[in-house]
SEROFI-538452 format. One line per 10 residues: number of its first residue (from 0); their letters; for each residue x negated, y negated, z of C-alpha. Coordinates in nm, 2 decimals, decimal comma. Example, Ala and Ser with C-alpha at 12.3 -4.5 7.8 and 13.67 -1.06 7.14 Angstrom:
2
0	as	-1,23 0,45 0,78  -1,37 0,11 0,71 .
REM end
This chain:
292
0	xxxxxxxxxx	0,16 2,49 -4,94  0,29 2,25 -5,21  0,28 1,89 -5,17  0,62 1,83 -5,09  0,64 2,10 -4,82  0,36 1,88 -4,66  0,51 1,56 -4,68  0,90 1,73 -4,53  0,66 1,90 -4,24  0,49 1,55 -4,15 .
10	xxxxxxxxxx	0,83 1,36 -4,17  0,93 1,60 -3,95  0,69 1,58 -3,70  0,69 1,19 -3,69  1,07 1,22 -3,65  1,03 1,46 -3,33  0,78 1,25 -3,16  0,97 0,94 -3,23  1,25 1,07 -3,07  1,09 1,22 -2,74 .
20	xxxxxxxxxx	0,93 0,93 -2,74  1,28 0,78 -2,70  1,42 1,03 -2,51  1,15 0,92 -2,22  1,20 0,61 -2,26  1,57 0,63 -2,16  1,46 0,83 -1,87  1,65 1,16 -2,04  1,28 1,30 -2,00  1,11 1,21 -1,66 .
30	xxxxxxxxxx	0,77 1,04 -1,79  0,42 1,13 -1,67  0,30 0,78 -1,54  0,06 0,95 -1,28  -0,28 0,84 -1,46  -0,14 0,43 -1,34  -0,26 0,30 -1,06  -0,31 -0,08 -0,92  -0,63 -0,11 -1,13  -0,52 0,08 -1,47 .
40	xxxxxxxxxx	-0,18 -0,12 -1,43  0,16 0,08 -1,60  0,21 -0,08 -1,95  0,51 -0,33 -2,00  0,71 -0,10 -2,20  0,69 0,22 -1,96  0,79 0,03 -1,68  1,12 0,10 -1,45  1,41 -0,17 -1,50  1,36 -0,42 -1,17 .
50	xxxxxxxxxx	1,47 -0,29 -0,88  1,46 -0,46 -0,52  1,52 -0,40 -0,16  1,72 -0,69 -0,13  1,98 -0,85 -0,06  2,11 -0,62 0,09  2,00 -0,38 0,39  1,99 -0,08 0,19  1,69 -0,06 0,04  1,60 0,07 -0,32 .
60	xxxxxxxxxx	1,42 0,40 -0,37  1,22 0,34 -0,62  0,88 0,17 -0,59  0,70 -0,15 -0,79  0,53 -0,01 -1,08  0,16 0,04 -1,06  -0,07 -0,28 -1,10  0,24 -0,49 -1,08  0,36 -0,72 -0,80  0,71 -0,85 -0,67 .
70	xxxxxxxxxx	0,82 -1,13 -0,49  1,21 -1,04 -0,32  1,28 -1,34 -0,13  1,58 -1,58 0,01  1,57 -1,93 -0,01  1,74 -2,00 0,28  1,96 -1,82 0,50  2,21 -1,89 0,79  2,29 -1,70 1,12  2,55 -1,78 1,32 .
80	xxxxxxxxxx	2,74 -1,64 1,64  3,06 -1,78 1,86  3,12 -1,70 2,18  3,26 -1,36 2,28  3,36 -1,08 2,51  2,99 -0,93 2,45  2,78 -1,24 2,45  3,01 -1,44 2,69  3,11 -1,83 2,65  2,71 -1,86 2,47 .
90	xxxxxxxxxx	2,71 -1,99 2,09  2,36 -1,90 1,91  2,23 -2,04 1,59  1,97 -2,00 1,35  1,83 -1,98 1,01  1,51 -1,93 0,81  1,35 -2,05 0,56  1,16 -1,84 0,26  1,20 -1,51 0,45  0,98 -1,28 0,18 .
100	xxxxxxxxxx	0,87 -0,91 0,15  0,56 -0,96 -0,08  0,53 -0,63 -0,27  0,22 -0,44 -0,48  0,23 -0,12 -0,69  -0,06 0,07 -0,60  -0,01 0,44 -0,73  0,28 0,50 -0,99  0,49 0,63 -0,66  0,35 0,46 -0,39 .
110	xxxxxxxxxx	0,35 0,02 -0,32  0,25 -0,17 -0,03  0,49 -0,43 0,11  0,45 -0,73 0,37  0,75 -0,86 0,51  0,73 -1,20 0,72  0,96 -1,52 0,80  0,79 -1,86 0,73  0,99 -2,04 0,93  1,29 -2,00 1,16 .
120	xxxxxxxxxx	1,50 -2,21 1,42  1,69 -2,08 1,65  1,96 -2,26 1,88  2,15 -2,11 2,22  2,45 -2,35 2,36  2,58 -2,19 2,71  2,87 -2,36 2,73  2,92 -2,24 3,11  2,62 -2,35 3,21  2,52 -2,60 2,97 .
130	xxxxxxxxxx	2,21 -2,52 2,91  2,06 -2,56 2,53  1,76 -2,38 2,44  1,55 -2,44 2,11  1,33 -2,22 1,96  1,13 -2,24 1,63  0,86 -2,14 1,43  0,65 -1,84 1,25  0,88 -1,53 1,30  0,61 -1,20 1,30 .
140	xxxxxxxxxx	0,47 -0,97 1,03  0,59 -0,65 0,91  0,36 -0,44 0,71  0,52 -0,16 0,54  0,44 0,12 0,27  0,71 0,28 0,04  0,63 0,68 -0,10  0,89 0,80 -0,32  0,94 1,14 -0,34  1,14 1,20 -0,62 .
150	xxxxxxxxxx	1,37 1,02 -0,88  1,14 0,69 -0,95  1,13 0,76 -1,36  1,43 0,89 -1,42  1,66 1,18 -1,24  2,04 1,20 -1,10  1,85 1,19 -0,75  1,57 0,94 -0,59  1,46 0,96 -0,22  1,20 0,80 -0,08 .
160	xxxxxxxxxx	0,99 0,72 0,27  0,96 0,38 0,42  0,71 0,41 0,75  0,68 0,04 0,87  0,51 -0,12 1,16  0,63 -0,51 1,34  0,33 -0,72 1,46  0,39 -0,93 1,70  0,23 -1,23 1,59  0,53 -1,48 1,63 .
170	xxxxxxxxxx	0,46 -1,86 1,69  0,70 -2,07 1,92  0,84 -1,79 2,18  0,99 -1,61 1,91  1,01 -1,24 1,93  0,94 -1,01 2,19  0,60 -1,03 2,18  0,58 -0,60 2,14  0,47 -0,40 1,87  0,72 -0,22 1,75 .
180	xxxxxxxxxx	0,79 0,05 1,46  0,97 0,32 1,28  1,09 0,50 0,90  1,34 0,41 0,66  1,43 0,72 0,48  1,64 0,52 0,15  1,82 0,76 -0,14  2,06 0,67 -0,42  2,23 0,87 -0,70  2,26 0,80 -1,08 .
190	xxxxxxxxxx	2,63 0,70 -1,13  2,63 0,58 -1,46  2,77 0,19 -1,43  2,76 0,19 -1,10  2,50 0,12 -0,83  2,48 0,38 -0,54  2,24 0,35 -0,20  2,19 0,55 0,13  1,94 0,51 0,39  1,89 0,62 0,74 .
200	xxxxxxxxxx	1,65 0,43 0,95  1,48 0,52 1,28  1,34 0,23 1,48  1,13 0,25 1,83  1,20 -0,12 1,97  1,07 -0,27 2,29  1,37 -0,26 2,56  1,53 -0,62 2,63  1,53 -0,55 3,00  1,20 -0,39 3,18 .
210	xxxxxxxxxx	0,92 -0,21 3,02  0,94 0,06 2,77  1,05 0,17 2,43  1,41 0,31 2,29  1,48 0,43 1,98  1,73 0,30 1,74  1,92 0,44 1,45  2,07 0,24 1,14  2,32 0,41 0,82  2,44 0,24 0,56 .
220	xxxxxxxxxx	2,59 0,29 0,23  2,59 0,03 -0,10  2,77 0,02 -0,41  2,79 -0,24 -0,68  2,92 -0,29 -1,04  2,90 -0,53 -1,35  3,14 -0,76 -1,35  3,08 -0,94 -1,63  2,77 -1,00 -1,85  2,45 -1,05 -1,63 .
230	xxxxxxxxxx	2,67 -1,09 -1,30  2,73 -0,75 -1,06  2,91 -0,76 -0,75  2,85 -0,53 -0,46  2,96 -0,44 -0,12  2,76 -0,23 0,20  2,84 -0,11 0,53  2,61 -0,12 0,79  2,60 0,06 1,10  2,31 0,05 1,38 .
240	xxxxxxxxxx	2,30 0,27 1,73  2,07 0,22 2,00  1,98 0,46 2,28  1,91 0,16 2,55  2,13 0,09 2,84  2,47 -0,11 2,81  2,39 -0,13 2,42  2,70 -0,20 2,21  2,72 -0,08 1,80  2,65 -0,33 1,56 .
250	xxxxxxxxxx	2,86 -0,30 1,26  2,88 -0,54 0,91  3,05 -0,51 0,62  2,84 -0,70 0,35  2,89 -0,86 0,01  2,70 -1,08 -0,27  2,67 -1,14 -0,61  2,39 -1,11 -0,83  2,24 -1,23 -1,17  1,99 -1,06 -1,38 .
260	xxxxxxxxxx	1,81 -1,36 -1,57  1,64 -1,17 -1,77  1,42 -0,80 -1,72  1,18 -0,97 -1,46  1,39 -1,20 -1,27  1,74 -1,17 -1,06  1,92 -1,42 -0,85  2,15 -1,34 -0,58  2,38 -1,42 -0,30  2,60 -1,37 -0,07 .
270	xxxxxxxxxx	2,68 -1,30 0,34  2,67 -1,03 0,61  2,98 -1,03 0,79  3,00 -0,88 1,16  3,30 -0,63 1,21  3,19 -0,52 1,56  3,13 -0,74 1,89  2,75 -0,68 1,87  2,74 -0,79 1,50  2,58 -1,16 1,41 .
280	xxxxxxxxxx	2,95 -1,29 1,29  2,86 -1,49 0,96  2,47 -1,43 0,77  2,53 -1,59 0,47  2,23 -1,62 0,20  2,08 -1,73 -0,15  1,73 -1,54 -0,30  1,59 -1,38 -0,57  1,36 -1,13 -0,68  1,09 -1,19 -0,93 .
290	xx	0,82 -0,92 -1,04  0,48 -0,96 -1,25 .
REM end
């Protein structure tokens, strides 16, 4: 073999590994990131772009890359609800401050997340009665695990399991005082320029009247696109079902802006807007999303 033929064969092997290299790297090949795990964290090149399962109630999914944590929290946030047919003449508000769902990759497809609410007020006027009731303090704990299945590295499709448990270790009457539970079952599609999320979630909550449990079902659907620059907008409907006595549907339609600041950090916000009787009326919000 001369010398030349060598030197065309090695050019040509550098050249094929430099473009499945590539080729991974823009998710065209699905990469092998099993070997990462929270104490062999994933590298800063291989990692996923940031993904988040806020703001809105859909959630992502894909998981936080192994060894890596993420902070998805709002700043502050505002319910509020007038009086109507389903509530009666009874106004209620409330809002939180520094809700957060601390996140931690712990396998390449598996994180651990722990949802809580700092702080939260709440206010009920009954303007029949007169009565005003004030309520505040630490709002419960919400431990929760995410397993994708499939997609998280690249793929037209990405499904993944949410099983999630409710402690009920509220401060200042808050809550129901119950245990409660269920699975979020979240899936998206790879739409090029556009953003595309499912999810189907079964809850077992604590009935509002007597003893026992019921189950309750929520679907929704999100879609968003770049606007311009850094800044997407997006819209969701939201739909929940419950299976208690004399419950009514809850139905929002939902919209917000966000900002990608750079690979790592995203701002964002916007409001919930009830379209059903059941439905908070106005949820308006401003967070972020920040991952290490």
């Amino acid at each position: 073999m001369t010398d030349a033929t060598k030197l065309i064969m090695a050019g040509w092997i550098l050249f094929s590994g430099a473009s499945l290299s590539q080729a991974q790297e823009t998710n065209s090949i699905p990469l092998d990131k099993s070997r990462y795990n929270f104490f062999n964290p994933v590298p800063g090149s291989l990692m996923r772009e940031l993904n988040a399962d806020r703001p809105d109630k859909t959630d992502c999914p894909f998981t936080v890359d192994a060894g890596h944590f993420q902070i998805e929290m709002d700043f502050a946030n505002l319910t509020y609800d007038q009086p109507n047919s389903q509530r009666g003449n009874v106004r209620f508000t409330a809002w939180e401050a520094a809700p957060v769902n601390l996140k931690v990759g712990l396998l390449n497809n598996l994180d651990f997340q722990l949802v809580y609410t700092s702080y939260q007020w709440e206010k009920t006027d009954d303007r029949d009665t007169g009565i005003v009731e004030r309520k505040s303090g630490f709002d419960g704990i919400t431990p929760r695990l995410k397993l994708n299945l499939v997609g998280n590295d690249g793929g037209f499709f990405a499904l993944a399991l949410i099983p999630f448990v409710k402690l009920p270790l509220s401060s200042g009457h808050l809550g129901n005082g119950s245990t409660e539970g269920g699975l979020g079952i979240p899936y998206s599609f790879d739409i090029p320029g556009w953003d595309v999320g499912f999810q189907t979630t079964f809850h077992l909550n604590r009935n509002g009247v007597g003893s026992g449990y019921h189950t309750e079902l929520d679907n929704s659907v999100s879609v968003g696109h770049r606007i311009i620059g850094k800044l997407s907008l997006s819209a969701e409907f939201f739909s929940s079902v419950s299976t208690e006595r004399n419950s009514v549907w809850v139905g929002t339609v939902d919209t917000w802006l966000t900002y990608q600041v750079n690979k790592n950090f995203r701002l964002d916000c916007g409001v919930y807007i009830g379209v059903t009787a059941g439905a908070d009326d106005w949820h308006p919000w401003v967070g972020m999303t920040r991952r290490f």
